[in-house]
C-alpha positions as CSV (number, residue, x, y, z in Angstrom):
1,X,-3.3,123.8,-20.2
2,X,-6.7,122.7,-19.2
3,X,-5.7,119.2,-19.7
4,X,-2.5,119.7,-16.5
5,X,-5.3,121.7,-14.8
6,X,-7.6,118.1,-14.5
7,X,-4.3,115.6,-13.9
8,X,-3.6,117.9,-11.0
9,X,-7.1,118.2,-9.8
10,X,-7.1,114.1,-10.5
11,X,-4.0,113.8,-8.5
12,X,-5.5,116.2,-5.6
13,X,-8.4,114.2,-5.4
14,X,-6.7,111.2,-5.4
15,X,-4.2,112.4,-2.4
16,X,-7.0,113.4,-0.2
17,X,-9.3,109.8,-1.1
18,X,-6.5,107.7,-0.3
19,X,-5.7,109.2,2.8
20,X,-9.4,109.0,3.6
21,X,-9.2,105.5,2.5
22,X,-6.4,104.5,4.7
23,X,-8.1,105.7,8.0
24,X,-11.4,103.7,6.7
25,X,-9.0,100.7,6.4
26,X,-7.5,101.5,9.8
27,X,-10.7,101.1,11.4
28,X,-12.1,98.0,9.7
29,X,-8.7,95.9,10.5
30,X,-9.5,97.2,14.6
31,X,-12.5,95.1,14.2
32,X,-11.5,92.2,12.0
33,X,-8.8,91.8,15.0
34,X,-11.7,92.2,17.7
35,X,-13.5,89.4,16.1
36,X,-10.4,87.3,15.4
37,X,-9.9,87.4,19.2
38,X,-13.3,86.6,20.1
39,X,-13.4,83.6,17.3
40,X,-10.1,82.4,18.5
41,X,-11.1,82.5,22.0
42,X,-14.2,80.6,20.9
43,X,-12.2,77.9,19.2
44,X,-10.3,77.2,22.3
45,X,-13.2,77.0,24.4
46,X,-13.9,74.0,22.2
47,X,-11.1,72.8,22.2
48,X,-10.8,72.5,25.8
49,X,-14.3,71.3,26.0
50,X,-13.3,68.7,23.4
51,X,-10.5,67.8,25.3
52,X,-12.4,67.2,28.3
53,X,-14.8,65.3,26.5
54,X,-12.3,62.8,24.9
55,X,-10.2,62.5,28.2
56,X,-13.3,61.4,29.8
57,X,-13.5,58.8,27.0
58,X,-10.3,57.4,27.1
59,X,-10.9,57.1,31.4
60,X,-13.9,55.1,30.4
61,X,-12.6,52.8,27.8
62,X,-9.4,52.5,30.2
63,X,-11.8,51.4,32.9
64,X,-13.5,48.7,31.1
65,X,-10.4,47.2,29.4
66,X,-8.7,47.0,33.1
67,X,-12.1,45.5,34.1
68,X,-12.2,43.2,31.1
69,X,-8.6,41.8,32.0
70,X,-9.4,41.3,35.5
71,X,-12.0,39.0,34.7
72,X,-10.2,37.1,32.7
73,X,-7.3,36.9,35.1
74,X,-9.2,35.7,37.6
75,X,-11.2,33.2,35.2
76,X,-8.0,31.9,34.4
77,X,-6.9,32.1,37.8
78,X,-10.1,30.0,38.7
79,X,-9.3,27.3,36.0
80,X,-5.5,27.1,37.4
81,X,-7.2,26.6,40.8
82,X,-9.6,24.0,40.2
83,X,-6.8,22.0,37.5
84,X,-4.1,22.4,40.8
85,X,-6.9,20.7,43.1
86,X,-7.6,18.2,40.3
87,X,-4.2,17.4,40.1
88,X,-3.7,17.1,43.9
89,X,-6.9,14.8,44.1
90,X,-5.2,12.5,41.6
91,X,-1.9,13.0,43.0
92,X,-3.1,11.7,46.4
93,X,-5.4,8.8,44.5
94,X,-1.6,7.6,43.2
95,X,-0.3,7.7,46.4
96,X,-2.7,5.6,47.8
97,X,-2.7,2.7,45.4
98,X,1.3,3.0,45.0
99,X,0.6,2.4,49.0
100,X,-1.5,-0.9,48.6
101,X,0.9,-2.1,45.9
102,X,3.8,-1.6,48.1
103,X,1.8,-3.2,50.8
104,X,0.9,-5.8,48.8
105,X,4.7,-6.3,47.1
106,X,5.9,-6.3,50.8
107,X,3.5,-9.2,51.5
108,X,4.2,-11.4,48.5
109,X,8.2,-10.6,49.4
110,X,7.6,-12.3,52.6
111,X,6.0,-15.0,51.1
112,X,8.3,-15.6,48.9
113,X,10.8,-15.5,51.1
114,X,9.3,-18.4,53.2
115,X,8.4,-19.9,50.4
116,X,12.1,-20.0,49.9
117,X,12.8,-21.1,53.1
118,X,10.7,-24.1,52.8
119,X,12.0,-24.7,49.3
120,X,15.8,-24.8,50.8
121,X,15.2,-27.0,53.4
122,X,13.1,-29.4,51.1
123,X,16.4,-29.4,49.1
124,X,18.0,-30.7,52.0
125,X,16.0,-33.2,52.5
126,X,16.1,-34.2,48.7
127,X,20.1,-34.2,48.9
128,X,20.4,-36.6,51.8
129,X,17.7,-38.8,50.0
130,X,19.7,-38.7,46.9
131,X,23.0,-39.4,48.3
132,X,20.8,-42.3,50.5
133,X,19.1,-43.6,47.3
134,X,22.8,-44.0,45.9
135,X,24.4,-45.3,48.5
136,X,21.3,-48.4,48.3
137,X,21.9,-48.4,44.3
138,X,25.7,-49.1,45.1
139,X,25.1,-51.7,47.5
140,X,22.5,-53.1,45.2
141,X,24.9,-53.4,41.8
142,X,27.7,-55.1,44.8
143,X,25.1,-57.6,45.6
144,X,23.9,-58.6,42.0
145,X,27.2,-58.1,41.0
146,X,28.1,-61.1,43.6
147,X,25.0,-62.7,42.9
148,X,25.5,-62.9,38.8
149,X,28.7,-63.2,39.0
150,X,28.8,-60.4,36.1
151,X,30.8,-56.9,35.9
152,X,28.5,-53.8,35.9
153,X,29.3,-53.2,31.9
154,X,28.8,-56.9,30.8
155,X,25.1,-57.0,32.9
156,X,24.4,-54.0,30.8
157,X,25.7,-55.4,27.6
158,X,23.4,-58.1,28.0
159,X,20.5,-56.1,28.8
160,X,20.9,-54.1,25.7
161,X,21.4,-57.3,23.8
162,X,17.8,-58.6,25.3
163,X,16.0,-55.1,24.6
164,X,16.9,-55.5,21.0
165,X,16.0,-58.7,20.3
166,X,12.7,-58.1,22.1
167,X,12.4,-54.7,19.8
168,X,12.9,-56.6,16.5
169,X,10.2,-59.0,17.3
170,X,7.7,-56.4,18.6
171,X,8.8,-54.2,15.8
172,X,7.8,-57.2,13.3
173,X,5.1,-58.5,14.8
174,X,3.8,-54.7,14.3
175,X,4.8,-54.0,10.7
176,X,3.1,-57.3,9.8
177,X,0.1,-56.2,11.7
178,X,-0.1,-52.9,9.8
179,X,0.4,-54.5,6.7
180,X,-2.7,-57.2,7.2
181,X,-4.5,-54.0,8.2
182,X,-3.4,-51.9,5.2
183,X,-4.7,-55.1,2.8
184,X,-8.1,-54.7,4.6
185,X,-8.7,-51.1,4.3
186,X,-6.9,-50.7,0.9
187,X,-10.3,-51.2,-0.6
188,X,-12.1,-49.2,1.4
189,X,-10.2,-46.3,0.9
190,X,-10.4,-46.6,-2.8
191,X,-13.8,-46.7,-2.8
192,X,-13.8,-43.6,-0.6
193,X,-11.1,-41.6,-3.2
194,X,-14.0,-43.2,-5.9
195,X,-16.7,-42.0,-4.4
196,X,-15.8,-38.1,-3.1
197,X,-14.0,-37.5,-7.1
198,X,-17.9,-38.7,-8.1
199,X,-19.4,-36.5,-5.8
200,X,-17.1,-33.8,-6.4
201,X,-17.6,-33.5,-10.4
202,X,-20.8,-35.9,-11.2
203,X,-23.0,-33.9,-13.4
204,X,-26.3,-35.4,-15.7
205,X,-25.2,-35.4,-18.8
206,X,-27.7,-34.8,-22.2
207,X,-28.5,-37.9,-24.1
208,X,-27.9,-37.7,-28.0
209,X,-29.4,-39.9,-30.6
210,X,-29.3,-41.2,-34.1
211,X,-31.8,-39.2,-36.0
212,X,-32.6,-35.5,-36.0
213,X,-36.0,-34.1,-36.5
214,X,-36.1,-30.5,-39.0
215,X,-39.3,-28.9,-38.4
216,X,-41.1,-27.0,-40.7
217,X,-43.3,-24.2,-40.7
218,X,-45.9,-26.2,-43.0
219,X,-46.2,-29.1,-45.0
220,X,-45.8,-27.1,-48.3
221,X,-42.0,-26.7,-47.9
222,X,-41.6,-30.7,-48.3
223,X,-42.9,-30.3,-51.9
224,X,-39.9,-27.9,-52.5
225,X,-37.2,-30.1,-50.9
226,X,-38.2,-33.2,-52.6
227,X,-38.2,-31.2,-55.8
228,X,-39.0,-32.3,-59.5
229,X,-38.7,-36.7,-59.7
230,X,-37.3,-36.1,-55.9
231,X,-34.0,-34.5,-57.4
232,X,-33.3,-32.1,-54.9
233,X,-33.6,-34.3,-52.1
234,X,-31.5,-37.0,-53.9
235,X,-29.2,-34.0,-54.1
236,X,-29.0,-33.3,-50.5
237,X,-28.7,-36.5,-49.8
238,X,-25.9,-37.0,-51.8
239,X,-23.8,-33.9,-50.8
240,X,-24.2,-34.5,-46.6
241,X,-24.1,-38.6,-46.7
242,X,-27.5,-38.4,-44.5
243,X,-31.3,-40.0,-45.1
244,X,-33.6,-37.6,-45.3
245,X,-36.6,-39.4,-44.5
246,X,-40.3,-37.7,-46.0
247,X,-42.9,-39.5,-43.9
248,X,-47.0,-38.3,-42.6
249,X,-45.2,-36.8,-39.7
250,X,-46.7,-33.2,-39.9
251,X,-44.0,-30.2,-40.1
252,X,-41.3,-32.5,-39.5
253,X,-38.5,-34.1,-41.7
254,X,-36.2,-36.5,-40.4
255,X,-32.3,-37.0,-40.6
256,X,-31.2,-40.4,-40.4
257,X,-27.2,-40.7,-40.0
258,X,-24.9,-42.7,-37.8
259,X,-21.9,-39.4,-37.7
260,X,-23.8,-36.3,-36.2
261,X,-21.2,-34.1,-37.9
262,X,-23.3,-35.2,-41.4
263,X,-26.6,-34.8,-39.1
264,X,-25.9,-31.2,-38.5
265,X,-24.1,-29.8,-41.5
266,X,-27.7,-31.4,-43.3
267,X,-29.9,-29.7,-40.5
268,X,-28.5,-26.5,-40.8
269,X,-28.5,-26.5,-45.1
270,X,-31.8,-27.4,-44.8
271,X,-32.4,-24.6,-42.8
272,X,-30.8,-21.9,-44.9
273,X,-32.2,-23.6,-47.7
274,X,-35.7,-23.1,-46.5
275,X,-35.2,-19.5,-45.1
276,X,-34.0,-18.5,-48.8
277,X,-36.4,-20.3,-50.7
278,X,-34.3,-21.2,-53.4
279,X,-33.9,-25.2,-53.8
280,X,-32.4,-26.5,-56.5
281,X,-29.0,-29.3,-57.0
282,X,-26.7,-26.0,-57.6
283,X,-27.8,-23.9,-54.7
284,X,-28.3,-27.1,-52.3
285,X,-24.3,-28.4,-53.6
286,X,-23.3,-24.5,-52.3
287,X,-25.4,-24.5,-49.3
288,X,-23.7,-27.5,-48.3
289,X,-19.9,-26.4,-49.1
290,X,-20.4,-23.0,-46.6
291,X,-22.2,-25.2,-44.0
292,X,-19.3,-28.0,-43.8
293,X,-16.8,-25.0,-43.6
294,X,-18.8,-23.6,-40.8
295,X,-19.1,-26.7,-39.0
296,X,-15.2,-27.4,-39.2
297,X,-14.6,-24.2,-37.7
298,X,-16.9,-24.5,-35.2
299,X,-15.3,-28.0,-34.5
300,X,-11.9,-26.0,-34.2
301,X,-13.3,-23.4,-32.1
302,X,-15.1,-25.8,-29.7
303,X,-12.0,-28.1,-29.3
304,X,-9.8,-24.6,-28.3
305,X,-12.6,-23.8,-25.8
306,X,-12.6,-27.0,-24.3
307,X,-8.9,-26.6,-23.7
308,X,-9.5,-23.4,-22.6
309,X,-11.8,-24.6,-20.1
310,X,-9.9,-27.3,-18.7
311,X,-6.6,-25.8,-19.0
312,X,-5.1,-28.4,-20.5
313,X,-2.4,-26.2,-23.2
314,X,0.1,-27.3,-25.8
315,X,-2.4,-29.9,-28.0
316,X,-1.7,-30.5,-31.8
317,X,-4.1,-28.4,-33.9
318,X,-5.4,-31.7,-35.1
319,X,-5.9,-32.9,-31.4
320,X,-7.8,-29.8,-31.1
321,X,-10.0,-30.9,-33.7
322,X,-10.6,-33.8,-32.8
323,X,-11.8,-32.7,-29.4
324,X,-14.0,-30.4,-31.5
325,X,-15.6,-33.3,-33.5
326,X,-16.4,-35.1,-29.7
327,X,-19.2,-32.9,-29.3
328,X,-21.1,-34.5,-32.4
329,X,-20.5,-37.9,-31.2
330,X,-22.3,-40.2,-28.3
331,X,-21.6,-43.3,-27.0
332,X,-24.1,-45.1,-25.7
333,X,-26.7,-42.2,-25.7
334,X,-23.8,-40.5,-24.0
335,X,-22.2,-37.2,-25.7
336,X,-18.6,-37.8,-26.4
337,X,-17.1,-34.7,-25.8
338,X,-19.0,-34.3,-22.7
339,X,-17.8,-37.6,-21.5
340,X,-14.3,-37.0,-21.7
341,X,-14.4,-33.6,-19.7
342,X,-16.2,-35.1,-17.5
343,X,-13.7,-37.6,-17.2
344,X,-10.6,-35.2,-17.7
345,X,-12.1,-33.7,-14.4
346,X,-12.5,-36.6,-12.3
347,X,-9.3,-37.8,-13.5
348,X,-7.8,-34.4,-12.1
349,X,-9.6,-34.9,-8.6
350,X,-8.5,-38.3,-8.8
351,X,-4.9,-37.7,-8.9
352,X,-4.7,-34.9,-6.6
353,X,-6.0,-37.3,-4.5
354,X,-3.6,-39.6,-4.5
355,X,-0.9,-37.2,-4.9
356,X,0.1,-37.4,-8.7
357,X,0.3,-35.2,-11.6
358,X,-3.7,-33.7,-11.9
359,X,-2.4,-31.7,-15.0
360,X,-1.4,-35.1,-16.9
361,X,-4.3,-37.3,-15.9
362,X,-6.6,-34.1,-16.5
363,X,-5.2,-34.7,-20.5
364,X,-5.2,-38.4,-20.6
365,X,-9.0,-38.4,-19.6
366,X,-9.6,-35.4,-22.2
367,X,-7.9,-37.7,-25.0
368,X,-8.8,-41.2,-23.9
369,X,-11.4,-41.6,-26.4
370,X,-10.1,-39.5,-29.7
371,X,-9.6,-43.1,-31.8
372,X,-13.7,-42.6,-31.5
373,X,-13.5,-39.5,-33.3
374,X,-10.8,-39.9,-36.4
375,X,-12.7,-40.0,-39.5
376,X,-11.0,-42.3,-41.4
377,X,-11.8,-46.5,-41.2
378,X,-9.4,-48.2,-39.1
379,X,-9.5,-51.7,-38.1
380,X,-7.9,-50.9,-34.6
381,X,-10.0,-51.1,-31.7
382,X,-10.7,-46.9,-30.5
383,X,-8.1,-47.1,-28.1
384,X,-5.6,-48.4,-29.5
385,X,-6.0,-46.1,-32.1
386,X,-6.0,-43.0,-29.9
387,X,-2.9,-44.6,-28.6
388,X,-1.3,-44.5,-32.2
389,X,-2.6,-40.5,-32.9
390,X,-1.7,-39.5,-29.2
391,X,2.1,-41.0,-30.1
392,X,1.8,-39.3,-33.4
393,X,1.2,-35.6,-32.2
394,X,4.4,-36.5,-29.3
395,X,2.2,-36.8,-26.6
396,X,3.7,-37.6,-23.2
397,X,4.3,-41.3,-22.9
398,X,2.0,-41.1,-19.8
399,X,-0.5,-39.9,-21.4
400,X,-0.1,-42.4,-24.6
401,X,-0.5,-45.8,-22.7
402,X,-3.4,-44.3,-19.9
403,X,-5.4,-44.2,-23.6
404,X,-4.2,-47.1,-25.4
405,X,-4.8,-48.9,-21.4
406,X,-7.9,-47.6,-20.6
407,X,-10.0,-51.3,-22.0
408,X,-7.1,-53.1,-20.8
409,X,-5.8,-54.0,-24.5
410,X,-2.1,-53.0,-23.4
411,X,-0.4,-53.2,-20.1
412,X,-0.5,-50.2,-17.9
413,X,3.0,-48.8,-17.3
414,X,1.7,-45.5,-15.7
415,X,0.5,-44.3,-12.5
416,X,-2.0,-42.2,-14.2
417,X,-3.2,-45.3,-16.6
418,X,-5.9,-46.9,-13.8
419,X,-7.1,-43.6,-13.1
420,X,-8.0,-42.8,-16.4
421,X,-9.3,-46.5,-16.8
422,X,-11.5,-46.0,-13.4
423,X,-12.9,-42.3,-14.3
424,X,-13.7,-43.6,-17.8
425,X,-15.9,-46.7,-15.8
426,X,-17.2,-43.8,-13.3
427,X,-18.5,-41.5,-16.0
428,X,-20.4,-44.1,-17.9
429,X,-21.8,-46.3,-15.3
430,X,-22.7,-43.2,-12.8
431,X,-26.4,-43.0,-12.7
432,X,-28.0,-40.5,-15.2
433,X,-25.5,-40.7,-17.3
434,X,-26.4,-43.1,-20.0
435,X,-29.9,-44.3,-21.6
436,X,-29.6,-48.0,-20.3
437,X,-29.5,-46.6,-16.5
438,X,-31.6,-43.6,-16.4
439,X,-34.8,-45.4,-15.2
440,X,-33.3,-47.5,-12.3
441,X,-32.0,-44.1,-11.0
442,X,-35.1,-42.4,-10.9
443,X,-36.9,-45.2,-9.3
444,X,-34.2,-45.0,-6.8
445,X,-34.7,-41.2,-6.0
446,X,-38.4,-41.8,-6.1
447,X,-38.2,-44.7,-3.7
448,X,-35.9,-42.5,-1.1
449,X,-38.6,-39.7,-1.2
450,X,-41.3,-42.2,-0.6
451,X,-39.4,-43.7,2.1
452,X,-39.2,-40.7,4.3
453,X,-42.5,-40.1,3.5
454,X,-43.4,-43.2,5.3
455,X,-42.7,-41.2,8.8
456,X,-45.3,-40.1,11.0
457,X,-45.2,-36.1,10.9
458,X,-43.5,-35.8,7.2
459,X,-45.1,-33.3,5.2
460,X,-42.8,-33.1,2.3
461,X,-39.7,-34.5,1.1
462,X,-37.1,-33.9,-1.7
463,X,-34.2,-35.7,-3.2
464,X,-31.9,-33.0,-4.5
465,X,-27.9,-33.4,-5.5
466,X,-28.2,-36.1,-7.6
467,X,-29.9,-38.4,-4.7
468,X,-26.8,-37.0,-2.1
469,X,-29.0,-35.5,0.1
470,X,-32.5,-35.6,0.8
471,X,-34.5,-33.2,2.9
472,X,-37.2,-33.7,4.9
473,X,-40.4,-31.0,5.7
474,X,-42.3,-32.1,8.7
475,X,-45.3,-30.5,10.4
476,X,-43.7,-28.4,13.6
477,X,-47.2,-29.2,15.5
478,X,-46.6,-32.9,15.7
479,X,-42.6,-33.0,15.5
480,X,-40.7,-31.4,18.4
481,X,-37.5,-29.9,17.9
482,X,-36.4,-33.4,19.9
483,X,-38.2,-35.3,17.9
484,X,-36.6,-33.9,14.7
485,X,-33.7,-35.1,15.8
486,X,-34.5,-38.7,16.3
487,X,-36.8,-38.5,13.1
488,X,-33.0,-37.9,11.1
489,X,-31.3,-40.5,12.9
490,X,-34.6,-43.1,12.1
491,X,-35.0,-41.9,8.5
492,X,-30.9,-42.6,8.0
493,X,-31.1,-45.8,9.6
494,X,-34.2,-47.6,7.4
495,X,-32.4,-46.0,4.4
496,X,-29.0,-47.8,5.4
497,X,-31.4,-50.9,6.2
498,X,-33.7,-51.5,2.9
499,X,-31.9,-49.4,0.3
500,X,-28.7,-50.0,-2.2
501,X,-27.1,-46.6,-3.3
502,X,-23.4,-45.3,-3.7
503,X,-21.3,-42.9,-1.3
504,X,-23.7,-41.7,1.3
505,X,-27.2,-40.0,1.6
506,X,-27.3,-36.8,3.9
507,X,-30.6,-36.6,5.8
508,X,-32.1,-33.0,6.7
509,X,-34.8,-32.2,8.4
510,X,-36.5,-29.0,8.5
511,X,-39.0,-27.9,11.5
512,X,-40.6,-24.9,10.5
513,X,-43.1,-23.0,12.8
514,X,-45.1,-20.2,11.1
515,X,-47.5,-18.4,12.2
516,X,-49.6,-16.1,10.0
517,X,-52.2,-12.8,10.8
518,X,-53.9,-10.6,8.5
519,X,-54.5,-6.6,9.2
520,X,-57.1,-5.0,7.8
């Protein structure tokens, strides 16, 4: 009972706080509205202000872009402007010189046109010549026609008749003159082909002898070589074929041997033999064996490079060899193999000379001199013997009688035969070349030298290519640039005057003004 008694007081209490409540609430949501309002009111004050502010903005910024495209209209405009009045300026330039070239067309028109007019009436005047002239020529052929007593076409048979006859004996008078001309100058144009293929390929060549000198690093070694009762010497004696020759000369031994191939394969055993210190008949007899194998491929190799060198392709591999063994033999203090390139080359410029096969003759001069080289005994003269190996290894026919014709022992039945024949004279006989001619030709160079030093004015002076050309150094205070040239034409002259030489001597001369300070 209590308990319903305090629900309902609850529930009283309750009643009467919630109506309180509700007129508390009433009142609060009057004011929340009052400051809604005034908030609101607020917000669109800003708003507006805002809006004022941005619209002012925008006016701005649409200002300066409107401002912004005007002055680029009217730059552009200005740029238009100027390019029209450009345009206009050229325009009328145009006009003006298509005027003067219209005035100037207009003139040469008229020009031409009296030009014509003259031109017209002188063709007049050259018709009624013509038809003059012809009437004269008529009357002329009537009168010598009465007067010969001959028809126009018989006159002119006979003319023609006389014209040839007078042609054949001109015409032969003329071929023999050319051929009494050609016999003159024949030989000087030979000499002239001679002389260019020497200056073109002439070349010193080096001078080989007999013997070969071994050096040592002291006497002491000879003791070893010679060996016990002088059997290791006898030894390597016997093995190479050579002389070794044991004399006072200090640090020196010397191989005495006519075939150089024996020189060197001894020369280069003794060296090994020396270097490895071991001498005795044994080691000497193997020394020897690697050494001649050596030297047989170096033949080989040096034969293929020579070929190589000239171009001359297709030889027999014991063609090649022989080529190779050249290089160990001289002639006449002369080295073989450089003989015969020298020759295979002037044989080439030779026969381009003159036209021929420069390939074949190169090869005949290479081989021209191989019977020198094959190392068995023949009783054959050299060249006939190359002849006989050249036919052997089916050389061409051209090539096999230029070598067996080359000391005349055969006739020559080839073009390329005398060439080979004249190179092979050139190369041996050319100054400098062999031991018999060296000391006339450097007396000769010596003598040029002190010729032009016999000049007034001449400081220095040197014979250079091979005595071709000698150049002169004169002092540029007493020789004028005039003068120098007068001092070439005198020094050239006396040369021609007092001197003997081959071809021809070029004369330089070289005026040199210097002139020299020091800074310090």
């Amino acid at each position: 009972m209590e308990i319903l008694i305090w629900i309902a007081l609850i529930a009283a209490g309750g009643a009467a706080g919630f109506i309180a409540s509700k007129t508390i609430f009433k009142g609060s949501l009057s004011k929340l509205e009052d400051d809604a309002r005034a908030k609101a009111n607020n917000i669109v004050k800003e708003a507006e202000l805002n809006a004022e502010a941005t619209k002012k903005n925008k006016m701005l910024e649409a200002k300066e872009f409107f401002l912004k495209q005007k002055s680029e209209f009217e730059e552009d405009a200005n740029k238009r402007r100027n390019l029209m009045v450009q345009n206009e300026n050229k325009l009328k330039q145009q006009q003006q010189h298509v005027s003067k070239l219209q005035e100037t067309l207009n003139r040469k028109e008229a020009e031409l046109e009296s030009g014509k007019q003259n031109l017209d009436a002188q063709l007049e005047i050259i018709a009624k010549k013509k038809d003059e002239v012809e009437k004269l020529r008529q009357q002329q052929q009537q009168q010598l026609t009465k007067i010969a007593n001959l028809s126009l076409d018989e006159a002119r048979e006979q003319l023609i008749e006389s014209l040839k006859n007078e042609a054949s004996t001109k015409a032969a008078a003329h071929i023999k003159d050319i051929m009494e001309e050609a016999k003159l100058t024949a030989t000087k144009e030979a000499r002239k082909i001679i002389l260019n293929t020497i200056q073109r390929t002439a070349h010193e060549q080096a001078v080989e002898n007999c013997v070969s000198v071994f050096n040592l690093e002291s006497d002491d070694i000879k003791g070893k070589i010679i060996g016990r009762e002088g059997r290791n010497i006898r030894a390597l004696e016997a093995a190479t074929g050579v002389e070794l020759i044991v004399d006072d000369t200090p640090e020196a031994i010397i191989i005495s041997g006519f075939d150089p191939v024996r020189r060197e394969i001894a020369r280069l055993s003794l060296h090994r033999l020396v270097q490895d210190g071991r001498i005795h008949p044994a080691r000497i007899e193997e020394v020897v064996a690697k050494t001649r194998k050596n030297i047989e491929d170096e033949i080989v190799e040096v034969g293929e490079r020579t070929a190589i060198d000239l171009g001359v392709h297709g030889l027999n591999p014991e063609l090649i060899k022989m080529v190779g063994r050249m290089k160990y033999r001289s002639s006449y203090g002369q080295n073989l193999l450089q003989h015969s390139r020298e020759v295979a080359r002037l044989c080439a410029t030779m026969a381009a000379e003159l036209g021929l096969n420069a390939k074949l003759a190169k090869r005949a001069g290479l081989l021209h001199d191989i019977g020198k080289v094959w190392p068995e005994e023949a009783e054959l003269p050299h060249a006939l013997l190359g002849m006989e190996l050249a036919k052997k290894f089916k050389e061409h026919p051209d090539v096999v009688n230029a070598i067996g014709a080359h000391h005349d022992e055969i006739e020559m039945t080839s073009m390329i035969s005398p060439i080979v024949q004249s190179c092979d004279a050139i190369s041996g006989s050319r100054p400098g070349a062999r031991r018999e001619v060296m000391e006339s030709y450097i007396k000769r160079l010596k003598d040029l030298e002190n010729l032009a030093l016999s000049f007034d004015g001449v400081n220095q002076c040197y014979a250079i290519q091979a005595g071709r050309e000698i150049r002169v150094m004169v002092d540029a205070d007493k020789v004028t640039d005039d003068r120098a040239g007068n001092l070439s034409f005198e020094i050239s002259s006396k040369i021609e005057n007092e001197m003997q030489y081959p071809g021809q001597i070029k004369v330089t001369v070289i005026r040199e003004k210097r002139s020299v300070s020091f800074a310090r």
